[in-house]
N, C-alpha and C positions, 0 to 999 in steps of 0.2 A: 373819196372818189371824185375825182374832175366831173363838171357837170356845166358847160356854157362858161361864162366868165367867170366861173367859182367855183366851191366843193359841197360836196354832202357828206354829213358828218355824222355817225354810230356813237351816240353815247351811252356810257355803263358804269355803274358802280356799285361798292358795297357800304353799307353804314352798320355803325355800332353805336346803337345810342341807350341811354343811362336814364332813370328819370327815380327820382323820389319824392315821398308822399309825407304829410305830417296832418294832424286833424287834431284838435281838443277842445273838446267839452268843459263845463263844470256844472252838477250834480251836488243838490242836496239830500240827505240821508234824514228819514226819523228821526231820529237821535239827534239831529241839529246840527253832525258834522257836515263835510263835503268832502267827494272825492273829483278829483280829474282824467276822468278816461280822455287815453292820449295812443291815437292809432298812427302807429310807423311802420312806413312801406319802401321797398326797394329792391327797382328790377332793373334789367337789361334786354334788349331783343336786337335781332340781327334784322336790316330789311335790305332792298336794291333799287337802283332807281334807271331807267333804260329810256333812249331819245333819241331824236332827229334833231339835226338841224344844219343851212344852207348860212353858206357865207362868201362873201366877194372881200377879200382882204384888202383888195386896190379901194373901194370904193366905203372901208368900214364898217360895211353892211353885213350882219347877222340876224336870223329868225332860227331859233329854237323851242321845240313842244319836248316837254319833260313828262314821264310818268313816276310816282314814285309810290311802292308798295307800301300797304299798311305793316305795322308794325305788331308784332304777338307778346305783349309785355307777359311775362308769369312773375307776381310780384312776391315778397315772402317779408317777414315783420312781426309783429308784436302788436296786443291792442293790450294796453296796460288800466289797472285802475279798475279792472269790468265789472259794472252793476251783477247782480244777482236777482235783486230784491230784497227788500225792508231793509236794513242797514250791513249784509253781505255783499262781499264783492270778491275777487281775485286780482291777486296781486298784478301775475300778466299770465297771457296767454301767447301760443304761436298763432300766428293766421297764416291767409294767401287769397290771392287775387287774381284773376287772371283777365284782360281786356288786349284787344283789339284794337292800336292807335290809327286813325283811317289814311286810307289812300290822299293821294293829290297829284293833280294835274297843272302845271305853270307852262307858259306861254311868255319868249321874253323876246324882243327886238330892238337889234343894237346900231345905227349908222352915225355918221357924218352929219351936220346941221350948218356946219363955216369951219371951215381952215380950223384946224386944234381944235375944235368943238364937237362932242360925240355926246347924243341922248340915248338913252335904254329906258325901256318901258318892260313892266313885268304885269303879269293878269295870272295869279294863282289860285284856285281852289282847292280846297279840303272839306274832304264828305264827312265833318264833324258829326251829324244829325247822326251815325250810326254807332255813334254814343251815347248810350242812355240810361242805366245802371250797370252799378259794379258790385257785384255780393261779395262780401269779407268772410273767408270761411275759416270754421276753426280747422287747424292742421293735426291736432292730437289731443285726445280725451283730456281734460283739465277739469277736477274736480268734480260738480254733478251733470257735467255738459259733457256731450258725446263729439269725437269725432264727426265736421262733415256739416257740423251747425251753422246756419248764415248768422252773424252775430250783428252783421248793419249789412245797410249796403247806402254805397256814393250814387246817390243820383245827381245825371246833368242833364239829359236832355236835348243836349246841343241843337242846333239849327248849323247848316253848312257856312262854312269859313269863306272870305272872301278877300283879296289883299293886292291892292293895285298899286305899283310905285312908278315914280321918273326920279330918274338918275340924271344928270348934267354934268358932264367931265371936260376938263379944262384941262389939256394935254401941254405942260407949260413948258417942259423939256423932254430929251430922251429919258430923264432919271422920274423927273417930277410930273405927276397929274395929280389936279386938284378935283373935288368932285363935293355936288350938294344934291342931295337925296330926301324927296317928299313923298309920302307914303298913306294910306289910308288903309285901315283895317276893320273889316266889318267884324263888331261881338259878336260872337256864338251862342249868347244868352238867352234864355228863355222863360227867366222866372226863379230858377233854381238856384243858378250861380251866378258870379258878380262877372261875367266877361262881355265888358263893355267894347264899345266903337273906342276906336284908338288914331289917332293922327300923329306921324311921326316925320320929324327933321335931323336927320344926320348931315355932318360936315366933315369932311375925311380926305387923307389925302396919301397915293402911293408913291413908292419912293423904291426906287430897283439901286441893289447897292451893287450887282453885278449883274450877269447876263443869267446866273442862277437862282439869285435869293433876293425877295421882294417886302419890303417891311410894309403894311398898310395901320395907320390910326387912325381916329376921329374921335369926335366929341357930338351927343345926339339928346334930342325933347323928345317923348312919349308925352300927349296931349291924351288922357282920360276922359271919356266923356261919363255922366252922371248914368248910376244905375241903381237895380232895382228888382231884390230878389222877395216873391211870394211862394211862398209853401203850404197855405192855409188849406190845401187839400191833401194833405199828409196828418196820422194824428199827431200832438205838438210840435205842428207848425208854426210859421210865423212870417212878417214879414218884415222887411231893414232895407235903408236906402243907403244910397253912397254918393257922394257930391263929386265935380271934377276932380283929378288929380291930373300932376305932373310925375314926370320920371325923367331924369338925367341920368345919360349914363357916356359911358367911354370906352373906347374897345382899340383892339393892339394885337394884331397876328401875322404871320408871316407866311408867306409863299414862297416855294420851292420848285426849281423847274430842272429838270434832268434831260 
């Protein structure tokens, strides 16, 4: 919709997104053996995501507010290996899962800074904190355990997500822009789980091979900060630290425009 020297713009979409789960133990048994209970999960959920956002195209100016729905995982899997007591177990069982991946809201703004030079700035949240356990149920009577039993459950705990980046694009040709991306990501951690503070540098660059189809690459650091999970208020609890890490990674996809 025309709006002053620019438009307003209705965004909408659909997602399909996928996630899997893996977890194992090791377990001593009386007898002196050991087993390894090993829980495997795998779901899918539909969500959508709907916005605003104002743009002057002469001037490269864009601000957009994104919403984007939580997601309803139903998970389904296997916990294999499973204790009983004293040196009984079962080989595997069916489980299932069900959680709630949370909402998020991003805010992103894109102009002009010099001739060929455009900065994007992004401020997203995610209401992680309304994850907090996840009960692993059994799915069908297996051996002396009944249908409907919680067999564990995932706790996390979360604290809300927080994730600010700048973008800098170097618009070098009609075909070529080049583009360097610094990012900061606040952990969600609370004790429970290992998701530390994260700093990130991607280096990328797009490349339109025609007026339709857009190849983008890059090459990026994940900067790990040191963490530190305590559970000494669970019974065998415990606690483990984790020193920095790095992550290198590379990425390669393509855009399509009709």
């Amino acid at each position: 919709m025309k709006a002053g020297p620019g438009y307003f713009r209705l965004i909408g979409g659909v997602t399909e997104d996928f996630a899997t789960y893996h977890e194992e133990a090791l377990r001593g048994l009386p007898n002196g053996s050991s087993i390894s209970p090993a829980l495997d999960l795998d779901a899918s959920a539909t969500g959508w995501r709907a916005g605003l956002a104002y743009e002057i195209p002469s001037r490269a100016f864009r601000a957009s507010l994104m919403y984007y729905s939580n997601l309803d995982f139903s998970a389904r899997g296997s916990l294999r290996q499973l204790p009983l007591g004293g040196n009984a177990f079962l080989n595997a069982v069916n489980v299932n899962a069900e959680t709630p991946l949370p909402r998020a809201v991003e805010a992103a703004f894109h102009t002009a800074i010099a001739p060929a030079w455009l900065n994007s700035i992004s401020v997203k949240w995610v209401d992680w904190s309304t994850l907090t356990s996840v009960p692993v149920i059994l799915s069908a009577d297996a051996g002396p355990l009944r249908a409907g039993r919680v067999l564990a459950t995932l706790n996390a705990f979360f604290r809300d997500g927080w994730t600010i980046s700048d973008t800098v694009t170097h618009v070098w040709s009609d075909k070529l822009a080049l583009s360097v991306r610094l990012g900061w990501d606040r952990g969600v951690a609370t004790g429970w789980t290992d998701n530390p503070d994260a700093w990130s540098t991607l280096l990328f660059a797009n490349y339109k091979i025609n007026e339709h189809l857009e190849i983008i690459g890059g090459i990026g650091l994940i900067y790990l900060a040191a963490g530190e999970i305590s559970k000494n208020a669970q019974p065998g609890g415990f606690t483990a630290t984790a020193g920095t890490g790095n992550i290198v990674f590379t990425h390669l996809g393509f855009r399509s425009r009709f």
